[in-house]
C-alpha positions in Angstrom: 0.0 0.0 0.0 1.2 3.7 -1.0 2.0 6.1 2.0 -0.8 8.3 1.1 -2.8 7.7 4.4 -1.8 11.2 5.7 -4.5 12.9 7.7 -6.9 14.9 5.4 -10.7 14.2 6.4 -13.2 12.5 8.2 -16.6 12.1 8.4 -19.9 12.3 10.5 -23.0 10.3 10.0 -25.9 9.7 9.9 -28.8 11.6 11.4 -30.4 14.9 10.1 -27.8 17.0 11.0 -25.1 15.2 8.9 -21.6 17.0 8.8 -18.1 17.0 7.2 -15.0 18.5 9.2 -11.5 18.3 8.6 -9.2 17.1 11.6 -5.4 18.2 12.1 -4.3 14.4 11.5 -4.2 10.5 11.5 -7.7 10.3 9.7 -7.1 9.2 5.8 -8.4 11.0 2.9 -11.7 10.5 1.4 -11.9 7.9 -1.4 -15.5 6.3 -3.1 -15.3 3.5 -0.3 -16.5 6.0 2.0 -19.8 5.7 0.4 -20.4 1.9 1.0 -19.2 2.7 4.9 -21.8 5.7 5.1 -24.4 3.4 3.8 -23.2 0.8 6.4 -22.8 3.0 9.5 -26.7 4.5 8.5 -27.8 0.9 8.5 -26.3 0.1 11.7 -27.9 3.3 13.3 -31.1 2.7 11.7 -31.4 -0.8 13.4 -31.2 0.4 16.5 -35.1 1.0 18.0 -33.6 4.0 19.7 -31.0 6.6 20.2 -30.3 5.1 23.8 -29.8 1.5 22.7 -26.0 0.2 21.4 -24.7 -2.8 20.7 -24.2 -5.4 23.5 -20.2 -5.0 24.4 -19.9 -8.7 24.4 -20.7 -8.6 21.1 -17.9 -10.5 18.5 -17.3 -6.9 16.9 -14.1 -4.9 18.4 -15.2 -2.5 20.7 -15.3 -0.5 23.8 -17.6 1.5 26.0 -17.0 5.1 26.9 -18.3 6.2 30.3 -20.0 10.0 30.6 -16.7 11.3 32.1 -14.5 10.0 29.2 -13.3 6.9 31.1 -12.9 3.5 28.8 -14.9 0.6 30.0 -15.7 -2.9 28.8 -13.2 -3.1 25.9 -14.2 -6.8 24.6 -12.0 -9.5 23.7 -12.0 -9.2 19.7 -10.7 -5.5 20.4 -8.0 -5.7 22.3 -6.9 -9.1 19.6 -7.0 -6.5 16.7 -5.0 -3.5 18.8 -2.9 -6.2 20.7 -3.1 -5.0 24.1 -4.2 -6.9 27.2 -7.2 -5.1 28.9 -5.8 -3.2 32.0 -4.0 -0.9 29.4 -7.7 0.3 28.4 -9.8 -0.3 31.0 -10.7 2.6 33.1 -8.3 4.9 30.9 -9.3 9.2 30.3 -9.9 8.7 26.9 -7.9 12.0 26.0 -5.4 10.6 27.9 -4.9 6.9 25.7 -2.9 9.5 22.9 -0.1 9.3 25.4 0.4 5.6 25.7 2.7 4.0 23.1 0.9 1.1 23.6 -2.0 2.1 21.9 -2.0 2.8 18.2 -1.9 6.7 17.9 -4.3 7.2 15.4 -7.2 4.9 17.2 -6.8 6.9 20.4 -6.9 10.7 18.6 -10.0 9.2 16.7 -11.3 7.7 20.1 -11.2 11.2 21.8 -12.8 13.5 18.8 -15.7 10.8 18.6 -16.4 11.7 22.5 -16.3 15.3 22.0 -18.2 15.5 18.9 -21.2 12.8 21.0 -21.2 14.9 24.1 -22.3 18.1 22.0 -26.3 18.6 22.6 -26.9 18.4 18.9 -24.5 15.6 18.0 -26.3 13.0 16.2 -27.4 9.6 17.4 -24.3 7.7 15.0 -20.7 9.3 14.0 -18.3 7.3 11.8 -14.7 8.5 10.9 -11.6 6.5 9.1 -8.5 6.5 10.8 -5.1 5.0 9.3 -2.1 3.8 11.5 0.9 3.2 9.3 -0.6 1.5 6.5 -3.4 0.0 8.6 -7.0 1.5 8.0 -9.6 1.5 10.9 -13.8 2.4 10.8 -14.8 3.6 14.0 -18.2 3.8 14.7 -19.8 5.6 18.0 -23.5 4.5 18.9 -25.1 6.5 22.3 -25.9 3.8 25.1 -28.7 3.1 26.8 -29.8 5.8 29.6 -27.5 8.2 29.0 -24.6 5.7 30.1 -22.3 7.0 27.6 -21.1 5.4 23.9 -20.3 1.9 22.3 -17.6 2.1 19.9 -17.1 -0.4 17.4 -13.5 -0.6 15.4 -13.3 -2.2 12.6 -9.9 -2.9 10.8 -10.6 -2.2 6.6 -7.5 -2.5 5.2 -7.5 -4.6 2.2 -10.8 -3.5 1.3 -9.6 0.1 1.3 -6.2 -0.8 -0.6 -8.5 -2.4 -2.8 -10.4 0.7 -3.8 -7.8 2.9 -3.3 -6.1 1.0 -6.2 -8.7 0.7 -8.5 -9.2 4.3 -8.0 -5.8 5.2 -8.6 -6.1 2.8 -12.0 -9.5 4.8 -12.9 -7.6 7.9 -12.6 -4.8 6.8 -14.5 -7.2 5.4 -17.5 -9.1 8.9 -17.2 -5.4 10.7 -17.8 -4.8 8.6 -20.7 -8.3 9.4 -22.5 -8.0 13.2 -21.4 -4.9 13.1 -23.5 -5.9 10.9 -26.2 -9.4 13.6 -26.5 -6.8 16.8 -26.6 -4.9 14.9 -29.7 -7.9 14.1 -31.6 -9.0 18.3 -30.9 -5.7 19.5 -32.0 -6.1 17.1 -35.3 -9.5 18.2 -35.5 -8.9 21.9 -35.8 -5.2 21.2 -37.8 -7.5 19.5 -40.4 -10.4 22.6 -40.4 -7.9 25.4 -40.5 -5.1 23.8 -43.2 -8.7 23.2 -45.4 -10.1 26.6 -45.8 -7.1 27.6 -48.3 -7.9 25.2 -51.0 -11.4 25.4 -50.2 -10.8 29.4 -50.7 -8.8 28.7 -54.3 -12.0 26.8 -55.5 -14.5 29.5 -54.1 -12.5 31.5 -56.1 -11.9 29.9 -59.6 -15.7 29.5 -59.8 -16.2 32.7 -59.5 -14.0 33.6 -61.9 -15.3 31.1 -64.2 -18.6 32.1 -64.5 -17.3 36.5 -64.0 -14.9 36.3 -67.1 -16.0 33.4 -69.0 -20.0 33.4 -68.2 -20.6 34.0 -71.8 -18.9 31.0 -73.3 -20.2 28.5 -71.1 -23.5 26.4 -72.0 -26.6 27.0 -69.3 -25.6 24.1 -67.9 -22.0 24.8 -67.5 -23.0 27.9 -65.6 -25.3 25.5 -63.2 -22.2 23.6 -62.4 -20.5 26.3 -61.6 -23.0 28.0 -59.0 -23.4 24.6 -57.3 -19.8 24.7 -56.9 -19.6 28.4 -55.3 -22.7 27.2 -53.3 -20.7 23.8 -52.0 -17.8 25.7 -51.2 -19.9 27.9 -49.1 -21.1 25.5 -47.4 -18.3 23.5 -46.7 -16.6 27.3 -45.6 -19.1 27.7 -43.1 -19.1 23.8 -41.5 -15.1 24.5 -41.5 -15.5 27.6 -39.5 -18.2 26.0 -37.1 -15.8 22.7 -36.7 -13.0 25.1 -35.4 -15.7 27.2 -33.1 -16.5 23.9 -31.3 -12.8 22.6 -30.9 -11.9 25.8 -29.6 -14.7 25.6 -27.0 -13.7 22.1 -26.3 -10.4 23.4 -24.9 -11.4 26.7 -23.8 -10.9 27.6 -20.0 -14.1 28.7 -18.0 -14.0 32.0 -16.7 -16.6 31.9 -13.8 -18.6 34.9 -12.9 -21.7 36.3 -11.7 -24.1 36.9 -14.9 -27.1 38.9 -15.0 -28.7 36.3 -17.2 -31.9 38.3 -18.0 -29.5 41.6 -19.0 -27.5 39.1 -21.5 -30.6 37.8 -23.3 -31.8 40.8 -24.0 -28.6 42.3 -25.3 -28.3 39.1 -27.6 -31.7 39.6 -28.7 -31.2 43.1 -29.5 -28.0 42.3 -31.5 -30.2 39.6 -33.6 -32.3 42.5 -35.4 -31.1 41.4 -39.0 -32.4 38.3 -38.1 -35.8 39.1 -37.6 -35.9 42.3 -40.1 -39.4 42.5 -41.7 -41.0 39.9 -39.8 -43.4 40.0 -36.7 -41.9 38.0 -33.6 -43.7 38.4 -30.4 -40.6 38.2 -27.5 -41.4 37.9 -24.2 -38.9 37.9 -21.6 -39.5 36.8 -18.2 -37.7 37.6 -15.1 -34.8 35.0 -14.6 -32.4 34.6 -11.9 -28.8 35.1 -12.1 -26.2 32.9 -12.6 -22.6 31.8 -11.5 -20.8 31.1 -15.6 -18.7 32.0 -18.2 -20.0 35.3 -20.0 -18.4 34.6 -23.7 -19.6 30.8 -23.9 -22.8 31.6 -22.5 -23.2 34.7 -24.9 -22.3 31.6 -27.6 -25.3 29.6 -26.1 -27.8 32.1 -26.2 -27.0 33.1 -29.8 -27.6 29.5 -30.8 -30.9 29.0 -28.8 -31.9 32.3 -30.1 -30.8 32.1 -33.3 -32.9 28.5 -33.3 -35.9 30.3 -32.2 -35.6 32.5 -35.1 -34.8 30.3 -38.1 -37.6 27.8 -37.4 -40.0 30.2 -36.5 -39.4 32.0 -39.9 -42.2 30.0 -41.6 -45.0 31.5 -39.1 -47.2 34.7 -39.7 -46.1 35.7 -36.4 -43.1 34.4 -34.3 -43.9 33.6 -30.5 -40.2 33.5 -28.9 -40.7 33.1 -24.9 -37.8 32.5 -22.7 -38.6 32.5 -18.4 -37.8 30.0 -15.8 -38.3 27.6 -13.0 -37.2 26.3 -10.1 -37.2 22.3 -9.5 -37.6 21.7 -5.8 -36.2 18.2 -6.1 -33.0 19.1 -7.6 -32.8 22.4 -6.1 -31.6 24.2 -9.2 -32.9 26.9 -11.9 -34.2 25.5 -14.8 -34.0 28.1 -17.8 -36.2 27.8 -21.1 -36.2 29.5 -24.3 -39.8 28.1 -26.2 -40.7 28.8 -29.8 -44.0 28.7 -32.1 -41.7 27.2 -35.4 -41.6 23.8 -37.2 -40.9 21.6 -34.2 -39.3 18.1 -34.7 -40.1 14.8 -33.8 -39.6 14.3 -30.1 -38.8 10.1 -30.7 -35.5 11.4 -32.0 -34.3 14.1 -29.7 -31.4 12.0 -28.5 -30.0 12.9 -31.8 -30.7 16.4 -31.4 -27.6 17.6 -29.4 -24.8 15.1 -31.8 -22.3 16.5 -34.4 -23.7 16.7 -37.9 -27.4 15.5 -36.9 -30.2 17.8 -38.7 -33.8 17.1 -39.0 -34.4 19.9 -42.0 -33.2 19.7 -45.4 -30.4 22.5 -46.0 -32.4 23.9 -48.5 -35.5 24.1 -46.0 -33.3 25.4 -43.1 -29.8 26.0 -43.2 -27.2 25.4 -40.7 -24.4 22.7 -40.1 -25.6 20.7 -37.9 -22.7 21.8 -34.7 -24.5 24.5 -33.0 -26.5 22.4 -30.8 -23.8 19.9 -30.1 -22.0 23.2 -29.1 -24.4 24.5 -26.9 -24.5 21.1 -25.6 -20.9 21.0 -24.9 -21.1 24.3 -22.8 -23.7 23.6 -21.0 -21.9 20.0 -19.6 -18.7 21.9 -18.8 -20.6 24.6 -16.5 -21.8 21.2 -14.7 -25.5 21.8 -16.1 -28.4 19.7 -18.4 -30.0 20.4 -21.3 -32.6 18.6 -23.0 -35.4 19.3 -25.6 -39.2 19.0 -25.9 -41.3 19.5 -29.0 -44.2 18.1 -31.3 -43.8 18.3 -35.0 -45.8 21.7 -36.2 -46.5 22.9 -33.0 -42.9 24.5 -31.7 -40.3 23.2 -29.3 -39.4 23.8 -26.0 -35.2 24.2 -25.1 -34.5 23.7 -21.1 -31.4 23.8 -19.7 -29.4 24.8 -16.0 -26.2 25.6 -14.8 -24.0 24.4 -11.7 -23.8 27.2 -9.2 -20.4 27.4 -9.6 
């Protein structure tokens, strides 16, 4: 096992005021297996019929009594086996005093003394757990109130190969995740070395077809001239997928810039900067009040030009536009849910996983254009401010966008 059980954490439970503080030493720092013994201390609380019931102290688990006044008492037979003492070091001992005695592993006895404490506090909960490491050994103590007010049980549990165990296979899992973050960072800088070394060739033939048909328009058959334009309008295209691939790979491995956003100031401004978009047309926008939010201005400012931009194109086939964007707040999650909802074309709700994927369209290019990256973009931001998005929407009748954001 790696020296890496150096005091950093431990941990209270269960009970309704559940807390997490950080102690000066001996306990060892927090891995996933803490989960399973959270689950497992809860269960051990829960079975007891009351706070003043513990487990009988000639039970076969190691463990000890601790009087009101701090004194040990009743340390059982399968405890002192695991410390290897006999029982008159322990029996009848301060329990800020057993720190001092050699015999007694140090870490135990510091781990024995803040369990007291933090139980003798009026609103201490009915069950505490902490992990505690001694050299490369790794303990679970577990504090349960006793019957009358006669002070705690304490079981001690030694976990050590089931803690090297998952401290491993975490330490593999992290090594694995290393590899694919670099692997991911490759493939972006190929990605965008590909885009940017395309656009000048993809410029020359832009180019040459316009030529073409500018000096030699008259020579060339009606057909010729058809070529021609579908070539100018291919290169387009492909420009504008080019310049949309780069936008994403740069957001890939952007850094995020935290801050607080007035989110309902930023819509409106993005709105407002939109008005080409909506020229000569009649869009109803209503903007209701929404709640700030902890993010990245510039790739937020991206999202919203997307969504918006969304709302526009697809509504472009109504008499009048309805573009509505508000809020809500889910209770269970505890977060603010944002929306941006439309009037347009809609899509076809069976297929929405596809919705937010590079390249995945469900118009025509000549119906509505577009690349098929913007959403996977939005999509993208949304995940690395630790927030959701997801879509709702019948075909013909509009489509719903909701999304949150971490709080920081």
């Amino acid at each position: 096992m790696q020296a890496s059980f150096q005091a950093t954490r431990k941990f209270f439970l269960p009970g309704p005021d559940f807390r997490l503080l950080t102690p000066r030493r001996y306990t060892v720092r927090c891995h996933p297996m803490e989960n399973s013994l959270y689950s497992e201390s809860k269960e051990m609380a829960n079975s007891t019929a009351s706070p003043d019931q513990a487990p009988d102290p000639l039970t076969a688990e190691p463990g000890l009594g601790i009087a009101p006044d701090g004194a040990v008492r009743q340390p059982n037979a399968a405890l002192l086996q695991l410390l290897g003492v006999p029982s008159t070091v322990l029996e009848g001992l301060p329990v800020h005093s057993l720190e001092a005695r050699k015999e007694i592993p140090e870490g135990i006895a510091w781990s024995l003394a803040q369990l007291f404490d933090e139980m003798a506090a009026p609103e201490a909960p009915p069950a505490l757990a902490m992990l505690a490491s001694e050299g490369e050994r790794v303990f679970c103590l577990k504090a349960f109130r006793r019957a009358g007010g006669g002070g705690l049980w304490v079981r001690v549990d030694e976990i050590t190969d089931a803690y090297e165990t998952h401290y491993y296979d975490e330490t593999a899992h992290h090594s694995r995740w290393q590899e694919l973050e670099a692997e991911n960072r490759e493939l972006e800088a190929f990605a965008y070395s590909v885009a940017h070394d395309l656009r000048a060739p993809l410029r020359f033939i832009a180019k040459f077809a316009h030529l073409l048909m500018e000096n030699h328009g008259e020579e060339l058959s009606n057909e010729a001239l058809q070529y021609a334009d579908q070539i100018r309008e291919g290169s387009r295209q492909m420009a504008q997928l080019i310049e949309d691939l780069l936008e994403f790979s740069q957001v890939i491995g952007q850094s995020i810039d935290r801050e607080p956003v007035d989110l309902g100031a930023l819509v409106a401004q993005v709105y407002e900067e939109m008005a080409e978009e909506r020229e000569d047309r009649a869009v109803e926008f209503v903007l209701h009040e929404l709640a700030p939010c902890h993010a990245d201005p510039a790739l937020l400012r991206r999202v919203l030009y997307n969504l918006l931009g969304n709302a526009l194109k697809f509504t472009r086939t109504r008499e009048r536009a309805r573009i509505e964007i508000g809020m809500h707040w889910d209770a269970e999650e505890e977060e603010a849910v944002y929306h941006i909802r439309d009037n347009g074309v809609g899509f076809d709700s069976e297929f929405s996983d596809r919705l937010f994927q590079v390249f995945k369209r469900f118009h025509q290019p000549d119906e509505f254009e577009g690349t098929g990256i913007g959403l996977a973009l939005v999509k993208r931001i949304i995940e690395r401010h630790g927030g959701r998005i997801w879509a709702e929407s019948k075909v013909g009748e509009g489509a719903c966008f909701y999304f949150t954001l971490a709080p920081e």
